[in-house]
DSSP file (Angstrom, degrees, kcal/mol; ACC not computed):
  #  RESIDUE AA STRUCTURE BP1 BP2  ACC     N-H-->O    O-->H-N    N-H-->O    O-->H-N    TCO  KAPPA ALPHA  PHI   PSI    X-CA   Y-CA   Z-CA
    1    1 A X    >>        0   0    0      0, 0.0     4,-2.0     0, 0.0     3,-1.2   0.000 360.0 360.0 360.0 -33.8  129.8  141.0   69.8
    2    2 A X  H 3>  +     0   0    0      1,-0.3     4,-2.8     2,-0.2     5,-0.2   0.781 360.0  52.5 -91.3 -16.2  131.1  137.7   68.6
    3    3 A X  H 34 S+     0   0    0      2,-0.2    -1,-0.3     1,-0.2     0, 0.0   0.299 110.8  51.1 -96.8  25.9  132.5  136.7   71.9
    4    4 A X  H <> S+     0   0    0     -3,-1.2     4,-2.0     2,-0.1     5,-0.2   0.466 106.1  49.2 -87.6 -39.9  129.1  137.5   73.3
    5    5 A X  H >X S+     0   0    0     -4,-2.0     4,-1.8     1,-0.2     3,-1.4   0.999 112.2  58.8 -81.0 -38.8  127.3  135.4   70.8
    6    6 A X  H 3X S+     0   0    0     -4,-2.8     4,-1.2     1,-0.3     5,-0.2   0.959 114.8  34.1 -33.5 -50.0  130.2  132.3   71.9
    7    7 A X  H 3> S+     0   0    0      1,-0.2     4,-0.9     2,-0.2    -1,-0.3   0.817 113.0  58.5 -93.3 -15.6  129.4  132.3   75.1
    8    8 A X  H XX S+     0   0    0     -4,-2.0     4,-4.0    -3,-1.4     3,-1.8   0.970 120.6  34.3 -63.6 -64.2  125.4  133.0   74.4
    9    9 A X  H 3X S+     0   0    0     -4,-1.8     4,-0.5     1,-0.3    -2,-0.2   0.574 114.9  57.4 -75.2   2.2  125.6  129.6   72.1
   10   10 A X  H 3< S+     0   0    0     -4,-1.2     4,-0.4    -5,-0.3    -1,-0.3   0.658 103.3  53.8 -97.9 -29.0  128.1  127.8   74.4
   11   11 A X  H <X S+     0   0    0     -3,-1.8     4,-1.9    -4,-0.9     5,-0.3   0.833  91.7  84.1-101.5 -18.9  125.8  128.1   77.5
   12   12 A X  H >X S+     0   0    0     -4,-4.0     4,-1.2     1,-0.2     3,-0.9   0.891  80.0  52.8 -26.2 -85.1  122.9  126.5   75.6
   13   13 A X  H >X S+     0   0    0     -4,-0.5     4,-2.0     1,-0.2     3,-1.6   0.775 107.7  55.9 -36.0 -41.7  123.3  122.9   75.9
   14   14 A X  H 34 S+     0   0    0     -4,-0.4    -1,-0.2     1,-0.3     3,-0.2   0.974 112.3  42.7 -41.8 -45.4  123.6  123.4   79.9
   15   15 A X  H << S+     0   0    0     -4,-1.9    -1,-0.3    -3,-0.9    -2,-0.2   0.499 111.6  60.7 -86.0  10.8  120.3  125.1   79.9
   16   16 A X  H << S+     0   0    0     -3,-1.6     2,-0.7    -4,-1.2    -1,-0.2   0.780  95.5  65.7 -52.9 -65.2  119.0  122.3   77.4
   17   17 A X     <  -     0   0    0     -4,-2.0     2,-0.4    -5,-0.3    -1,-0.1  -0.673  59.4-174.6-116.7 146.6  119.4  119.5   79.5
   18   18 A X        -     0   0    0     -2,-0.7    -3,-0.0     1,-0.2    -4,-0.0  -0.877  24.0-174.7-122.5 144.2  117.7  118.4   82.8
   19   19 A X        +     0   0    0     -2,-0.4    -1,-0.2    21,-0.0    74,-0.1   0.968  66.0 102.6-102.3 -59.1  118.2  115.6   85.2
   20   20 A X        +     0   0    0      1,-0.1     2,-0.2    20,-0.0    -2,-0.1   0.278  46.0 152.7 -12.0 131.2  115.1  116.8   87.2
   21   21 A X        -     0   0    0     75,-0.0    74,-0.2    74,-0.0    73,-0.1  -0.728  49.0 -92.8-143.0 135.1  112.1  114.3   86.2
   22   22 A X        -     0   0    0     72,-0.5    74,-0.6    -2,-0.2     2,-0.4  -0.193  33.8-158.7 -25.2 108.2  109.0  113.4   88.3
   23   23 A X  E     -a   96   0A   0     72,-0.1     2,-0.8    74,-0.1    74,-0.2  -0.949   7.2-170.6-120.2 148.9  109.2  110.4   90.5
   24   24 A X  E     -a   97   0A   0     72,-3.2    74,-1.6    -2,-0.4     2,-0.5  -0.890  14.3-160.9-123.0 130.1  105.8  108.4   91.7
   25   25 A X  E     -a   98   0A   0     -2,-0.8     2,-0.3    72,-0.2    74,-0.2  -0.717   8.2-163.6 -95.0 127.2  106.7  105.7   94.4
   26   26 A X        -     0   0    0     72,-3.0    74,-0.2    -2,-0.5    -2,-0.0  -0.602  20.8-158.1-124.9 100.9  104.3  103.1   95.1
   27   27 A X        +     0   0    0     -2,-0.3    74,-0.2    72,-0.2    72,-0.0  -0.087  35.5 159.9 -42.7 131.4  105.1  101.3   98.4
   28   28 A X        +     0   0    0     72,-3.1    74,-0.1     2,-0.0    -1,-0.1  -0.191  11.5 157.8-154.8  81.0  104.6   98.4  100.0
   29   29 A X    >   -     0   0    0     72,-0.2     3,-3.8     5,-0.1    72,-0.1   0.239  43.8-132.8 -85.5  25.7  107.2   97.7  103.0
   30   30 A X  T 3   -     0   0    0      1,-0.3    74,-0.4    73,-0.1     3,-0.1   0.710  67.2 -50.7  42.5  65.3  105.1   95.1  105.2
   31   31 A X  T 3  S+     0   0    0      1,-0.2     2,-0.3    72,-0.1    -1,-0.3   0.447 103.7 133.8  45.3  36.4  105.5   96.3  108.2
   32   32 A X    <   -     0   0    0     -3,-3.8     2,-1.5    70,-0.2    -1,-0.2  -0.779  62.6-112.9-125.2 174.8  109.2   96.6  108.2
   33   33 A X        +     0   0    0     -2,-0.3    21,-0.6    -3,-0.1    20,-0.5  -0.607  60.0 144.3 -98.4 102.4  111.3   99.6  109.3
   34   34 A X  E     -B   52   0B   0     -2,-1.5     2,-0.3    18,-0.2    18,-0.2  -0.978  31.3-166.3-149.3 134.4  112.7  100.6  106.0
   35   35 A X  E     -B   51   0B   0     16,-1.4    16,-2.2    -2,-0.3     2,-0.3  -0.938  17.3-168.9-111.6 130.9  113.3  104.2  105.0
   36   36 A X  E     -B   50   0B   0     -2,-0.3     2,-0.2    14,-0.2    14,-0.2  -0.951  14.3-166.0-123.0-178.5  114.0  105.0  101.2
   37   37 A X  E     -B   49   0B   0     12,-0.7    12,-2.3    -2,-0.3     2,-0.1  -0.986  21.1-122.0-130.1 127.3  115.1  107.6   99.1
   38   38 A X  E     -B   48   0B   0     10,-0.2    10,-0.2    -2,-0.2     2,-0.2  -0.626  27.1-155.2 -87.9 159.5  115.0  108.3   95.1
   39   39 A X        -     0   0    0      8,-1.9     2,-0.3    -2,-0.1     8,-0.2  -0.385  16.0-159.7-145.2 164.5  118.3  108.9   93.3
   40   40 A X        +     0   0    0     -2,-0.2     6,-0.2     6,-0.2   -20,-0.0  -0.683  15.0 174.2-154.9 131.8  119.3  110.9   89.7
   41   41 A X        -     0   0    0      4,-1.1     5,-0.1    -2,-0.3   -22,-0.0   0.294  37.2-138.5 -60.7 -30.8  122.8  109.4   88.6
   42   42 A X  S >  S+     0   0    0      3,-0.3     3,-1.8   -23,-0.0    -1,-0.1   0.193  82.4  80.7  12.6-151.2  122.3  111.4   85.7
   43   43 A X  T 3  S-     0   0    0      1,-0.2    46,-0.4     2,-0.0     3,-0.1   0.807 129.9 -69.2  74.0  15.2  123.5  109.2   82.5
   44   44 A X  T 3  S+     0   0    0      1,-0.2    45,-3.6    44,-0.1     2,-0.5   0.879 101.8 136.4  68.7  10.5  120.2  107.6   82.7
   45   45 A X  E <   + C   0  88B   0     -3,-1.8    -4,-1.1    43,-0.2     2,-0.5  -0.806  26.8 172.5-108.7 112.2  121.0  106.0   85.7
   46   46 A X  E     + C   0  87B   0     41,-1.6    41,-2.9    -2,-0.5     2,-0.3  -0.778   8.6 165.2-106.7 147.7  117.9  106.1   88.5
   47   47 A X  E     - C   0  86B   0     -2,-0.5    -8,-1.9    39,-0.2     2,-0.3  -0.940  34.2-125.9-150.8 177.4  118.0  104.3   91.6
   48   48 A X  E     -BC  38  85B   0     37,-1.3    37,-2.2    -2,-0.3     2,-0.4  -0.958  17.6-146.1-127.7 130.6  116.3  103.9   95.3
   49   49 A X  E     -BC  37  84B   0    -12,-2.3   -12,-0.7    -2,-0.3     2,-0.7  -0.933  25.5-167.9 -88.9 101.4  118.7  104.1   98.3
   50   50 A X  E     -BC  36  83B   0     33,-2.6    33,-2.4    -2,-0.4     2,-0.4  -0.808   1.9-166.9-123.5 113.0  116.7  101.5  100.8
   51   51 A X  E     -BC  35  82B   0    -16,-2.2   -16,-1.4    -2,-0.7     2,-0.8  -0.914  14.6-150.0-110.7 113.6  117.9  101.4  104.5
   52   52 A X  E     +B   34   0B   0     29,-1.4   -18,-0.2    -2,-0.4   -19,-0.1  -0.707  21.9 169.5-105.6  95.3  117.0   98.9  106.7
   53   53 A X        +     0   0    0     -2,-0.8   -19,-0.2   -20,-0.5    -1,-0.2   0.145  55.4  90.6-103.7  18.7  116.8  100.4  110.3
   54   54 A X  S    S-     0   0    0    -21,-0.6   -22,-0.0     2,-0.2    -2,-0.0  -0.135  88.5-111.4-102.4-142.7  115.1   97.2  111.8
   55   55 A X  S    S+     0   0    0      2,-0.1     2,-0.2    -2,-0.0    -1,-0.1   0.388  92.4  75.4-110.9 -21.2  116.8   94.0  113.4
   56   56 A X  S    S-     0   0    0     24,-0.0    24,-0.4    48,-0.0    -2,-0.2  -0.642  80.4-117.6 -85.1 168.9  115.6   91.6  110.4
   57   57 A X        -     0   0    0     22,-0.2    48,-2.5    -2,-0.2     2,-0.3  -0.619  32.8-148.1 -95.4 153.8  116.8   91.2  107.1
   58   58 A X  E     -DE  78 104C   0     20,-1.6    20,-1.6    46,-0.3     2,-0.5  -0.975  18.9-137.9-134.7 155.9  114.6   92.0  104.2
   59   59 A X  E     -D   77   0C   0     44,-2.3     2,-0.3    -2,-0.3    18,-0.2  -0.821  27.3-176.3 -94.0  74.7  113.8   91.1  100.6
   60   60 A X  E     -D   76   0C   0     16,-1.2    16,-1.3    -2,-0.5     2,-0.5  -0.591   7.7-171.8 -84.4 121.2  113.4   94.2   98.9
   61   61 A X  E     -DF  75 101C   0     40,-1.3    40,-2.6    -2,-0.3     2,-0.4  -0.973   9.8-163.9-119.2 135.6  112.2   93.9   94.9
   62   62 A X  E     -DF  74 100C   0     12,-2.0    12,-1.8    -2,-0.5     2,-0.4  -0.958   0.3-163.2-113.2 122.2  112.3   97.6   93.1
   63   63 A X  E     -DF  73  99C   0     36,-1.1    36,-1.4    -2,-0.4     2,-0.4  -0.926   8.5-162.1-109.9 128.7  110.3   97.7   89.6
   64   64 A X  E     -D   72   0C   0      8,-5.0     8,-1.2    -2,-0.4     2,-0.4  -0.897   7.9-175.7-110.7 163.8  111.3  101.0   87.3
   65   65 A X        +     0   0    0     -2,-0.4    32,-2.7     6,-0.2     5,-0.1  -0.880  21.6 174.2-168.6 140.3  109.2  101.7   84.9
   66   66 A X        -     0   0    0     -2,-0.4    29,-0.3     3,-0.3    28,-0.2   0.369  45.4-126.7-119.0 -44.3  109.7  104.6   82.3
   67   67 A X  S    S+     0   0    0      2,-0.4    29,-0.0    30,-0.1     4,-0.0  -0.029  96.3  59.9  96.0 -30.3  106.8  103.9   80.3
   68   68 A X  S    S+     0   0    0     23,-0.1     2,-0.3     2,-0.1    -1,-0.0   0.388  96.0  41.9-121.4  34.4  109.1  103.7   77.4
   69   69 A X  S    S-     0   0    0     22,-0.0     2,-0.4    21,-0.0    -2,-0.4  -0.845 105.3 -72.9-162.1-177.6  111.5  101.5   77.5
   70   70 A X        -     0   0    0     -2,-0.3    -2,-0.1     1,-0.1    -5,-0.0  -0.753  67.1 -95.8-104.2 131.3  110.8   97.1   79.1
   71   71 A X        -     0   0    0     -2,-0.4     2,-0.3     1,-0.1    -6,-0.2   0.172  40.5-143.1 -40.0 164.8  110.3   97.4   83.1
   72   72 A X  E     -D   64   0C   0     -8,-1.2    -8,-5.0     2,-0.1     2,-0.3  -0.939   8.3-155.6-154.6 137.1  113.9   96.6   85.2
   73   73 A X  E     -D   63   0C   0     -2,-0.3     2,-0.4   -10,-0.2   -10,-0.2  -0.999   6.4-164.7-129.4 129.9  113.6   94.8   88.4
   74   74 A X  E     -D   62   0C   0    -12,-1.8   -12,-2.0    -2,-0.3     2,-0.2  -0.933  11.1-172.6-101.0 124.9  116.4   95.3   91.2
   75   75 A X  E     +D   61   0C   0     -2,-0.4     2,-0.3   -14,-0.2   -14,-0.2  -0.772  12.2 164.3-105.0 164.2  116.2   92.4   93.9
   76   76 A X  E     -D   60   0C   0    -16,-1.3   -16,-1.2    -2,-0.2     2,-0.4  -0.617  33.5-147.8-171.2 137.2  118.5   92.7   97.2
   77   77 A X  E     -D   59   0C   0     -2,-0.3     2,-0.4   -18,-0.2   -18,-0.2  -0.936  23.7-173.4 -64.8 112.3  118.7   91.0  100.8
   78   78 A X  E     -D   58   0C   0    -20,-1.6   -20,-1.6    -2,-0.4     2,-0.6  -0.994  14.2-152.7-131.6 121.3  120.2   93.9  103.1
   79   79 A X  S    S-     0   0    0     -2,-0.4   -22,-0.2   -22,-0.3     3,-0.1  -0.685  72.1 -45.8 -64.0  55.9  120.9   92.5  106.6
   80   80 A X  S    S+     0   0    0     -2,-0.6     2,-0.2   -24,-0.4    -1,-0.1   0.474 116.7  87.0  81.3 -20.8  120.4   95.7  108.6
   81   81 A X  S    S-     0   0    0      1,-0.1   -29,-1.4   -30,-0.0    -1,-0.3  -0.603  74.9 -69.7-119.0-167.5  122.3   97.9  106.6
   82   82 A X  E     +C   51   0B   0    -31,-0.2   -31,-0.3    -2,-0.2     2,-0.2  -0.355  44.7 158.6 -54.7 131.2  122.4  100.6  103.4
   83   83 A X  E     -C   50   0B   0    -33,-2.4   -33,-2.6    -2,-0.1     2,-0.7  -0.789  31.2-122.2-177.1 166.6  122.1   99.9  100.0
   84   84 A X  E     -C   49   0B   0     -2,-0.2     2,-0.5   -35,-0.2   -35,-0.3  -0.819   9.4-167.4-100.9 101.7  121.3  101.1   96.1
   85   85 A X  E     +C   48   0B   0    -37,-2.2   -37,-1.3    -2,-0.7     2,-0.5  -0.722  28.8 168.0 -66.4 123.4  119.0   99.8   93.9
   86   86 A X  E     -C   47   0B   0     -2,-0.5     2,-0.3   -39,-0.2   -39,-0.2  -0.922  23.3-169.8-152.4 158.6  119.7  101.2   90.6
   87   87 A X  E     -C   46   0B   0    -41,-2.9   -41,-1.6    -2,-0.5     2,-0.5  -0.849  14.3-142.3-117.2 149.5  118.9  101.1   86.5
   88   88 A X  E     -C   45   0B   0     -2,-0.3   -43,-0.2   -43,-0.2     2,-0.2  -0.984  13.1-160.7-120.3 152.2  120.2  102.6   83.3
   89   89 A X        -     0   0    0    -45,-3.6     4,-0.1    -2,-0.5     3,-0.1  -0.640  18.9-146.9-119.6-177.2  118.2  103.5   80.7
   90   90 A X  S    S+     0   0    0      2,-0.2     2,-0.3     1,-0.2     3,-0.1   0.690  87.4  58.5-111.2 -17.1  119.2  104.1   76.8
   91   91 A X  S    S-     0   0    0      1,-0.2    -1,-0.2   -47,-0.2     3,-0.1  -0.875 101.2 -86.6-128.7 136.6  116.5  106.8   76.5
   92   92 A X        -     0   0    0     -2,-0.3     2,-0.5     1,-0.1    -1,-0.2   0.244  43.0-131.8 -23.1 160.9  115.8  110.1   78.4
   93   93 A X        +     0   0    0      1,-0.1    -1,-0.1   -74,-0.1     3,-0.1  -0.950  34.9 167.6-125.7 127.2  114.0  109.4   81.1
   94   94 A X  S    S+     0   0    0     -2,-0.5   -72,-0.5   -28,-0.2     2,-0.1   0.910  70.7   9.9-112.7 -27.5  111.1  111.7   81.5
   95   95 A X        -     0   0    0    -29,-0.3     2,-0.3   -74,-0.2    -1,-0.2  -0.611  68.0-158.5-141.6  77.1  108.9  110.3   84.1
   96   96 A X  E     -a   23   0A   0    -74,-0.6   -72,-3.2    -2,-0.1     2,-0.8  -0.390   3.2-158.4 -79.3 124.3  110.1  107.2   86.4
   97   97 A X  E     -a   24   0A   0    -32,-2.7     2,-0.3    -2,-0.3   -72,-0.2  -0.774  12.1-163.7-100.3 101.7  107.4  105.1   88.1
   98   98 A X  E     -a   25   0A   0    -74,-1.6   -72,-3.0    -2,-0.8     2,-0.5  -0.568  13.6-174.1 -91.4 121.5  108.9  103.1   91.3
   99   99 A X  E     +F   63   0C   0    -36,-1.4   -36,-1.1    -2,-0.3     2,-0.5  -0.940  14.3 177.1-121.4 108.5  107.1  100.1   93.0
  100  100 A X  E     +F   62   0C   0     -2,-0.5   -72,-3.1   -74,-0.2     2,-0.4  -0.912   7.5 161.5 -99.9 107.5  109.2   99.2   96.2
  101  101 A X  E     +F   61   0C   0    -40,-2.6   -40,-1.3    -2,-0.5     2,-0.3  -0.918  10.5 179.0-131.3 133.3  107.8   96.6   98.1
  102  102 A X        -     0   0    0     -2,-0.4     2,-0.4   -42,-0.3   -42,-0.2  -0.636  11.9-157.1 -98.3 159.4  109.8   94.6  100.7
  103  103 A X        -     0   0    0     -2,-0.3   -44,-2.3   -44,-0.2   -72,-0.1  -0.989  31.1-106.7-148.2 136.7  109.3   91.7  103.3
  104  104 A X  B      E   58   0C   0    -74,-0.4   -46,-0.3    -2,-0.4   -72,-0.0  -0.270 360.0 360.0 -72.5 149.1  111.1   90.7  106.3
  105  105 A X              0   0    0    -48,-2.5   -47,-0.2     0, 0.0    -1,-0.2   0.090 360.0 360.0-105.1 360.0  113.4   87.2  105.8
């Protein structure tokens, strides 16, 4: 019985804590051929994976927004290729609101 109730109270925290939150993207890539994707780090670390499948470079600015914690802005110039915009936060994150908008250089 008591090494049932160990392992009962041992597997709590897993089933506690959740990476899983709600993300709402608001786009605006300007007519350039960019794919993303949203990211869980876990830690408190959120990102957008931004690929640039056209033959210009673009100026991509990423806003997070948490609601509880002071907005984070990611800038990057990606020439054609891959790359990770990403934040930590100090506090759960329960709901992240993403504005991606990019523009060809």
């Amino acid at each position: 019985m008591k090494g049932l109730l160990c392992i009962l109270l041992a597997s709590l925290p897993l089933t506690a804590v959740s990476l899983d939150y709600p993300v709402d993207v608001e786009q605006n890539l300007a007519g350039t051929q960019l794919t993303y994707a949203t990211q869980d780090y876990g830690s408190g670390v959120s990102g957008v994976r931004v690929k640039n499948s056209g033959q210009q470079a673009a100026k991509c600015t990423a806003l997070f927004n948490t609601g509880s914690e002071q907005l984070r802005v990611r800038r990057t110039v990606d020439p054609g290729e891959e790359t990770t915009l990403a934040t930590r936060y100090h506090s759960p994150i329960v709901r992240l609101q993403l504005k991606l908008s990019c523009v060809s250089v």
